[in-house]
N, C-alpha and C positions, 0 to 999 in steps of 0.2 A: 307798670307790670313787667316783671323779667328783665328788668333797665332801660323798659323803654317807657313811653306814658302811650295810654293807653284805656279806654273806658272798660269797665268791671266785663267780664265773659256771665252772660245769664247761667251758664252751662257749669261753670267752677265748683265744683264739690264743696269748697267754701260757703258761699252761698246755697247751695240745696240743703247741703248735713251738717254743718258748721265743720265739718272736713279742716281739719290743722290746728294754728296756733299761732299764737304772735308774742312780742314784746315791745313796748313804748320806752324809750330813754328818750334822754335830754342831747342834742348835739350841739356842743359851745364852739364856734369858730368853723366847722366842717369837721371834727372830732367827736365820737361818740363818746358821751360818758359813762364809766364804769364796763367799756365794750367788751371785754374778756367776760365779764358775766353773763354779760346777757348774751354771749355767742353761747357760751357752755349750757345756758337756758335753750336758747334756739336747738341745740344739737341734742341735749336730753331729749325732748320734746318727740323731737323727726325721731328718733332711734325709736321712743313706747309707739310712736302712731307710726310707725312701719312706712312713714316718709320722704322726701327726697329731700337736702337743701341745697342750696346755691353756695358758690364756695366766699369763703370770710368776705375774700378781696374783690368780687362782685360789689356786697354791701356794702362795704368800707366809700367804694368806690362813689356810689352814689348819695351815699351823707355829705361826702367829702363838696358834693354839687350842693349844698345846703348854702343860703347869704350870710355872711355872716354876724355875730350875736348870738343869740339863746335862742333854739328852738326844740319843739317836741316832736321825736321821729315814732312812727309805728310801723313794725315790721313787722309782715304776715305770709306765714307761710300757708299754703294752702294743697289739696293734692291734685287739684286742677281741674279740666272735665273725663278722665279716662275710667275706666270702669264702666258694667251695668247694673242700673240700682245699687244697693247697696254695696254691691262687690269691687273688688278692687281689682287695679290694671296688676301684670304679673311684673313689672319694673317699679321700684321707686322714681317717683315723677313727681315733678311740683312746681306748682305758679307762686311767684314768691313778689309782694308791693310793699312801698316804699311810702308810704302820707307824711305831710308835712304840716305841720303843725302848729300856730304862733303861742308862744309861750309866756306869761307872767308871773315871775317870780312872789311867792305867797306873799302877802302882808302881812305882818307882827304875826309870824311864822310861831313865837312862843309864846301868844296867847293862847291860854289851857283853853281844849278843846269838850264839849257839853255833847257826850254822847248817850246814848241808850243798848238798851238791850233789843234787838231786832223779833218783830213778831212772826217774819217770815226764816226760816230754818233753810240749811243748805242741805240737799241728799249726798250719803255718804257711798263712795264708788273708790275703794284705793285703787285701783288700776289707775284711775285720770287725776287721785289726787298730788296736788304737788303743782300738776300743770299748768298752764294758761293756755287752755284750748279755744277756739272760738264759739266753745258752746257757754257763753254768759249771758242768759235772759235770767237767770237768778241773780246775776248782778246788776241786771236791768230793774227789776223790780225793787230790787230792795234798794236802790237809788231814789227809787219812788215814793219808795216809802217814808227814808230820810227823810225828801224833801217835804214830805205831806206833814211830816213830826215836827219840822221846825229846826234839824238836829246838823251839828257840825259833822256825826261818823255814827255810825250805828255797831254795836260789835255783834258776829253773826255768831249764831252756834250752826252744830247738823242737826239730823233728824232727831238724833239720841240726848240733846240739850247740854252736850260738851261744847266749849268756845273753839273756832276753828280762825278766826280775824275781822278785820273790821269790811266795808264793803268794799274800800279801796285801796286797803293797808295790811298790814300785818300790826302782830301786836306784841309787845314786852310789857314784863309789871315786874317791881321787883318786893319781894316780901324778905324784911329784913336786910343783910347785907347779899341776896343772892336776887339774880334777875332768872324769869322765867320766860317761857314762850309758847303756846300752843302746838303740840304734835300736830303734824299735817298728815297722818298717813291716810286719813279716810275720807280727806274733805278739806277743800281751801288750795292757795296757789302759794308757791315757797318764792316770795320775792325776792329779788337781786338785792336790796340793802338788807332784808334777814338774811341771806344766808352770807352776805359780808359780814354780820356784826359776828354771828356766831363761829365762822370761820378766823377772823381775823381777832377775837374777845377783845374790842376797845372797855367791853363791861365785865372783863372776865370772862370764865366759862358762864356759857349760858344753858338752863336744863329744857328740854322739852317734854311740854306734861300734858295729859289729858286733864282738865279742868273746866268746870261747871261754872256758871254765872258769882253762883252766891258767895264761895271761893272769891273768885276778881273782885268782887265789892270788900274783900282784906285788904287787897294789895295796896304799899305805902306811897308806890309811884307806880304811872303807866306811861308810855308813850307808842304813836305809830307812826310807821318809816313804809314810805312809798320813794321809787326812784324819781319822778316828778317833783311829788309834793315833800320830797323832802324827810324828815324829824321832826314831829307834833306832840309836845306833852298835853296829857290830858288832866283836865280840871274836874269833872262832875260826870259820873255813871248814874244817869236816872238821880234821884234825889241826893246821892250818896256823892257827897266830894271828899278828894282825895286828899291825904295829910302833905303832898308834897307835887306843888302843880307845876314844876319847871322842869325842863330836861337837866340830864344828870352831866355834869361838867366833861367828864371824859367821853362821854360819845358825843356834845357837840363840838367838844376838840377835832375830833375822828371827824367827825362830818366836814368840817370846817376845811379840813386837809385832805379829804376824799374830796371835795369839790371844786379845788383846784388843780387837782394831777390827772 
């Protein structure tokens, strides 16, 4: 906690109100991967929840203490214990930790993944949408539920039965020669490899839409990208398999070469 170790404060707004936000990357060697985004993540974040952060070279600092090989960092910002009840301290403050992780790299990463459509729905709040706040018991349960279904990723909608992502992923499909992607303004977290691919078009421009279930049972290809887990083509939405079950040559280029620099 704050660079030093240290067991959890009962008292941490964290833990009371899910108070903050965090992000999980991979650190290879003592080197964070993809760290520019996920700091730009981190500071989005502290800037909507009127938060404090620690500066780069703090965290840098303490990955850098990582053994080395492949592991999974979580970094968590939080606004600490100050405030009463609900109210907040008149300073931007914050307790900020560092978990470490062991990491295993996916097996046959390009077997098409057997997902479904999720029976639990996410609530729609654009103010928090976009984020990774610590408020995820909706990603708690619907893990749950996965698991109860038998299911490789489940794809969530929100209340209104638009697609918003998968429970641990984001999502692409492409219909024809165009790829698409789920608008996140009302619901869902805009992950560090979405907003590379879109940023950086390894697939081209990419459009962001509001779109319904039945819609995605068109599309010719999918795939979901998590900074962990990776680039996952998906094979089977509920009974409906997909005309084309592998990932698409140029984003596993992209990826291939994002995952060494």
């Amino acid at each position: 906690m704050n660079g030093s170790y240290s067991p959890d404060s009962p008292l941490d707004r964290g833990l009371q109100f899910g108070d903050g936000h965090f992000t999980t990357c991979l650190v290879i060697d003592g080197q964070p991967h993809c760290w520019d985004a996920h700091w730009q993540r981190l500071q989005c974040a502290s800037e909507r929840l009127k938060l404090g952060l620690p500066q780069a070279s703090e965290l840098r600092h303490c990955l850098a203490q990582f053994p080395l090989g492949v592991w999974i960092a979580k970094i968590i910002i939080t606004r600490g214990s100050g405030g009463r009840g609900y109210g907040l301290s008149d300073k931007r403050s914050c307790n900020w930790y560092i978990t470490q992780h062991s990491y295993t790299a996916p097996a046959e990463s390009q077997v098409p993944l057997k997902v479904d459509i999720a029976d639990i729905r996410l609530g729609r709040n654009p103010f928090f949408a976009g984020l990774k706040t610590l408020n995820r018991l909706e990603q708690v349960m619907l893990s749950a539920e996965k698991t109860e279904r038998q299911l490789d990723e489940l794809v969530v909608c929100d209340s209104e039965g638009y697609v918003v992502e998968c429970v641990s992923s984001n999502l692409f499909a492409r219909y024809g020669q165009h790829w698409y992607t789920p608008k996140l303004d009302q619901a869902g977290i805009r992950g560090v490899v979405r907003e590379l691919i879109i940023a950086q078009q390894p697939l081209g421009q990419v459009s962001e839409v509001a779109v319904k279930p039945e819609k995605l049972l068109q599309a010719e290809q999918v795939f979901l990208c998590n900074s962990v887990l990776g680039l996952r083509p998906v094979g089977q939405i509920g009974e409906h398999k997909l005309s084309e079950v592998s990932l698409p040559k140029a984003i596993n280029d992209w990826w291939r070469v994002l995952s060494v620099n």
